[in-house]
C-alpha positions as CSV (number, residue, x, y, z in Angstrom):
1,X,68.7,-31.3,-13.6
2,X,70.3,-33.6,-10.7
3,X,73.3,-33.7,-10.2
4,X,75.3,-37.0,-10.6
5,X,77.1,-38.5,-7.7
6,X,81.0,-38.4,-7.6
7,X,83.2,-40.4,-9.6
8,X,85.6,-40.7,-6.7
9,X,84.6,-40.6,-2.6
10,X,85.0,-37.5,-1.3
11,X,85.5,-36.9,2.4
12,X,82.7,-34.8,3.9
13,X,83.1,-33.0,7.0
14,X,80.9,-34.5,10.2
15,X,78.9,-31.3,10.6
16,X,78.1,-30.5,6.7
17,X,77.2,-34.2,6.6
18,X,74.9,-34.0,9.6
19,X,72.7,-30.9,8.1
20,X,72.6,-32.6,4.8
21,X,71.3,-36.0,6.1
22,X,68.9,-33.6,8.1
23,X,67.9,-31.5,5.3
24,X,67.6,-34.8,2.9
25,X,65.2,-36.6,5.2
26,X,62.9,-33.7,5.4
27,X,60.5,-33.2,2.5
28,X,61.1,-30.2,0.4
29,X,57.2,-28.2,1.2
30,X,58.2,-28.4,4.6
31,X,61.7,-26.8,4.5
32,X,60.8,-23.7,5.7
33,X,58.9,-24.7,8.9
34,X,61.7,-27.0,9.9
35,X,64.4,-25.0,9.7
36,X,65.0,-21.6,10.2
37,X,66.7,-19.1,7.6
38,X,70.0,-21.3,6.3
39,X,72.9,-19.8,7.6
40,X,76.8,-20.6,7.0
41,X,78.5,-21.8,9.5
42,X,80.6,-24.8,8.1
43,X,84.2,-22.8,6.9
44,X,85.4,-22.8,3.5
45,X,82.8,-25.2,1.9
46,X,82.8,-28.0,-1.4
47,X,79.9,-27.8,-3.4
48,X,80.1,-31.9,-4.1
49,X,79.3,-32.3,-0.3
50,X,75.9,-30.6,-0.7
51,X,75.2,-32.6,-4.1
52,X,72.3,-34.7,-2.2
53,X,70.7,-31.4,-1.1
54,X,70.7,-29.7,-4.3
55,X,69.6,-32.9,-5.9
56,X,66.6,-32.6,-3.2
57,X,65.9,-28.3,-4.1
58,X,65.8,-30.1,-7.9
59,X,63.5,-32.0,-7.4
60,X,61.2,-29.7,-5.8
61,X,61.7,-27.4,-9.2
62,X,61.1,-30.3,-11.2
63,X,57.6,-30.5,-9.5
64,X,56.2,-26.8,-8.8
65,X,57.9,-24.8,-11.5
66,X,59.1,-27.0,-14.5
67,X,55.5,-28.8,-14.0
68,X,53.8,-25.5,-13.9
69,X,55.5,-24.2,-17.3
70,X,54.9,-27.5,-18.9
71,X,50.6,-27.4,-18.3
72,X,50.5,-24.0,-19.2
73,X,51.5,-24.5,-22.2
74,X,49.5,-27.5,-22.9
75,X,46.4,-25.9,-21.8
76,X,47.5,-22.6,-24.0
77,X,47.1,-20.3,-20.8
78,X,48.8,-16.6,-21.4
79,X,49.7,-16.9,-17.4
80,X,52.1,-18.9,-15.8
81,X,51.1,-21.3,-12.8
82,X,53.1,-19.0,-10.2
83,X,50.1,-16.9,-10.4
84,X,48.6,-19.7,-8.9
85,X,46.9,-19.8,-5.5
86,X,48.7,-23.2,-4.9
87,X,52.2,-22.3,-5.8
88,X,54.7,-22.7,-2.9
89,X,55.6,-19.4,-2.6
90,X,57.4,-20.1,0.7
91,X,59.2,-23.0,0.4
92,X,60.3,-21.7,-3.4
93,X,61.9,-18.9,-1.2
94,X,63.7,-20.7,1.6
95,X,65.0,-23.0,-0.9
96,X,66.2,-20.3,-3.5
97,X,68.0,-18.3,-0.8
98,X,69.3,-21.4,1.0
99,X,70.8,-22.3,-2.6
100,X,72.5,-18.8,-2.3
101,X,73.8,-19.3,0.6
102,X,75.8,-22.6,0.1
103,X,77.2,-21.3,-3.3
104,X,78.4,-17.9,-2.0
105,X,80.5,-20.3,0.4
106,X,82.1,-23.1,-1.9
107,X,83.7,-24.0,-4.6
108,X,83.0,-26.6,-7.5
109,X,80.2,-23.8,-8.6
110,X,79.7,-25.5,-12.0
111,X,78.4,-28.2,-10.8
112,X,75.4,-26.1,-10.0
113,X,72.5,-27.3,-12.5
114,X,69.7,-25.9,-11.6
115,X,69.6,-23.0,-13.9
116,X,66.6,-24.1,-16.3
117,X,64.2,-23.7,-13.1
118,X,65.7,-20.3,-12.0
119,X,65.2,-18.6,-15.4
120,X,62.0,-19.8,-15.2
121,X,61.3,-18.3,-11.8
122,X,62.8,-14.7,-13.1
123,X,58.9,-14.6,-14.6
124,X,57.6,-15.6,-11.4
125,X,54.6,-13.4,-10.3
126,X,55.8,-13.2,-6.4
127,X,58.6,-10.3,-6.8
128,X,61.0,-11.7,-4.0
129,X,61.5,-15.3,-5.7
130,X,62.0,-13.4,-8.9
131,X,64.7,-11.5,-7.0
132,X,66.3,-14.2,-5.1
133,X,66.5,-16.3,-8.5
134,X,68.3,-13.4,-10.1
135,X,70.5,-13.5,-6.8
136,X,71.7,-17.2,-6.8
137,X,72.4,-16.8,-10.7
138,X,74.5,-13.7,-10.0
139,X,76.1,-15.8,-7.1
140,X,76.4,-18.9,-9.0
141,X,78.6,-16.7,-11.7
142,X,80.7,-15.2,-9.0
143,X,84.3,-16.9,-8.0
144,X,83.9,-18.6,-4.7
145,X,86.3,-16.8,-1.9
146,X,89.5,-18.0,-2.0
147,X,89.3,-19.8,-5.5
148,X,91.5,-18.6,-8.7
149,X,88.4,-19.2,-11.1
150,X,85.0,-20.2,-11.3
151,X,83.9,-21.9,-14.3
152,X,79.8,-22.2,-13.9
153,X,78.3,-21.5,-17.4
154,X,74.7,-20.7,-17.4
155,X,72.4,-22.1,-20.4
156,X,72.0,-21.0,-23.5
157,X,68.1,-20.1,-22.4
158,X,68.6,-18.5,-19.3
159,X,71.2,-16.0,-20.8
160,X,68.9,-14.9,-23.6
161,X,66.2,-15.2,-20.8
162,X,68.4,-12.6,-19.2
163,X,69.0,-10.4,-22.3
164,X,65.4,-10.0,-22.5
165,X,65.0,-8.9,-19.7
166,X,67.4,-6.4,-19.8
167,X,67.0,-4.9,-23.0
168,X,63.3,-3.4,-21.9
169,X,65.5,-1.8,-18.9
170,X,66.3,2.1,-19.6
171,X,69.8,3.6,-20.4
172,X,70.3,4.9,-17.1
173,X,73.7,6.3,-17.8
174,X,72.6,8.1,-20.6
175,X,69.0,9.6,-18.1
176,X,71.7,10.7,-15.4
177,X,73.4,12.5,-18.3
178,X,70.5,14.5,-19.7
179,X,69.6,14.9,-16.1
180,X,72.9,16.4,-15.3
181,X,73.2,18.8,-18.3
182,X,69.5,20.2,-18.0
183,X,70.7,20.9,-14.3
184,X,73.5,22.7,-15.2
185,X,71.8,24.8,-17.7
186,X,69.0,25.7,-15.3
187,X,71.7,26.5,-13.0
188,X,73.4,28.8,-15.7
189,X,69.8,30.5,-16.4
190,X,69.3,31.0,-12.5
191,X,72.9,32.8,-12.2
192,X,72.2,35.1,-15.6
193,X,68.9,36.5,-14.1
194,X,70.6,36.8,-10.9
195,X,73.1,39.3,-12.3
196,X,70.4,41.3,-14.6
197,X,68.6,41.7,-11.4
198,X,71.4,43.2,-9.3
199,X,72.2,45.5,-12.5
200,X,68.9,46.9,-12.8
201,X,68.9,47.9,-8.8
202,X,72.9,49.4,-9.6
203,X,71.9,51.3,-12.7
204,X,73.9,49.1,-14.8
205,X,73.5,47.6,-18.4
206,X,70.9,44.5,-18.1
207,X,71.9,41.4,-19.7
208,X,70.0,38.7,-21.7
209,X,72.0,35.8,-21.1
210,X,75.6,37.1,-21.2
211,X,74.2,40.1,-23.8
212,X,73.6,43.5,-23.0
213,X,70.1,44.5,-24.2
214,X,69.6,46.6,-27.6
215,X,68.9,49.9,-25.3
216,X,72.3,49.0,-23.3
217,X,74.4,48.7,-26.2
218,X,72.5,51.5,-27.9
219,X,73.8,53.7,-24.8
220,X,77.6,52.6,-25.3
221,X,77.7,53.6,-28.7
222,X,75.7,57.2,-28.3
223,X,78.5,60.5,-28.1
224,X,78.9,61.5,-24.7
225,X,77.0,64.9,-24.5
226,X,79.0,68.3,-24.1
C-alpha cells in the first residue's frame, strides 16, 4: 500500500533528495540497469524522506506480484505467476534489497507498508527474492541504529504466512540433541571394546560393557587350587 505524504513538511537533506528525485524519475523495470547495487551513504537516515521511493517499489508490487496473485486465482491455476517466464525477476531483486537497505539505515520503520507484497514473494519460485523478502521483513522488524524502539507491526497475513512456513521447518534443537547423545554413546561403545581388547592381549577378565563375562566371573569365584 502507498504510503501517504506527511502531515507536516519535513526537511530532506540535498543528497537523499537528489537520489530520490533520481530514482523517482526512472521507471521501476529499469532500476536495475540504471543504477548499480543501492548502497548507504547518506548518515543516519528518516524513512519519511524516502516515502516517494517506496511509494514507486509499491507500485511496481502492485503490478507484477499483487496482479500475478490476483489472475491466478481467477483463472484457478495451482501455480503462482512468478513461475512465469515474464516475471521481473531482476528488477523484483534490486528493488527488494534496495528496500533493505534504506530500512537497515532509518528510522520511522512503521511507516513501511509494503508487507502484503513481500509475504507474497516468500512463495516466489526464484529462491533469492524469496530470501531477500524474508530479509527486508526481518530488517523491517529490527530497531533502526540509534533509535530506543521500533514500532513496525507486520499484518495479520504475513505473520501467519510466516508461521506456516515455519511450522513444516524441523526441531533442529531437538536433531542436534539426539545427534549428540547417539555420539556419545558410540563413543562409550568404542572405549568399552577398546579395554576388552587390551584385556584379552594382558590375560585379564574381558568385559561386556563394564561386565566381566560369565567365564571371568566364574574364575573369581572358583577356590584357589592347593
Amino acid at each position: 500500500m502507498r504510503i501517504p505524504p506527511p502531515k507536516k513538511r519535513i526537511d530532506t537533506p540535498g543528497s537523499v533528495k537528489l537520489m530520490v528525485d533520481k530514482m523517482v524519475a526512472t521507471p521501476a523495470l529499469q532500476l536495475a540497469d540504471v543504477f548499480p547495487p543501492f548502497a548507504w551513504t547518506f548518515g543516519k537516515g528518516d524513512l519519511m524522506h524516502w516515502v516517494p521511493v517506496l511509494n514507486h517499489f509499491d507500485a511496481f508490487f502492485e503490478t507484477h506480484v499483487a496482479a500475478r496473485k490476483d489472475e491466478d486465482a481467477k483463472n484457478n491455476s495451482p501455480q503462482t505467476g512468478f513461475a512465469s517466464a515474464s516475471f521481473p525477476a531482476e528488477p523484483t531483486r534490486w528493488i527488494v534489497r534496495a528496500s533493505c537497505v534504506i530500512l537497515e539505515n532509518c528510522a520511522n520503520k512503521h511507516v513501511y507498508d509494503s508487507c502484503e507484497h513481500l509475504g507474497l514473494l516468500l512463495s516466489c519460485d526464484d529462491a533469492q527474492v524469496a530470501l531477500d523478502a524474508l530479509r527486508l521483513l526481518a530488517v523491517a522488524t529490527r530497531r533502526a541504529p540509534g533509535s530506543r524502539g521500533n514500532r513496525f507491526r507486520a499484518p495479520a497475513s504475513v505473520r501467519s504466512r510466516l508461521l506456516a512456513l515455519c511450522s513444516d521447518l524441523p526441531d533442529l534443537a531437538a536433531d542436534a540433541a539426539r545427534a549428540a547423545a547417539a555420539e556419545e554413546k558410540d563413543a562409550a561403545r568404542s572405549r568399552v571394546l577398546e579395554e576388552n581388547e587390551e584385556g584379552d592381549e594382558e590375560g585379564g577378565a574381558v568385559r561386556v560393557f563394564g561386565v566381566p563375562s560369565k567365564a571371568a566371573r566364574a574364575d573369581e569365584k572358583a577356590p584357589p587350587r592347593r
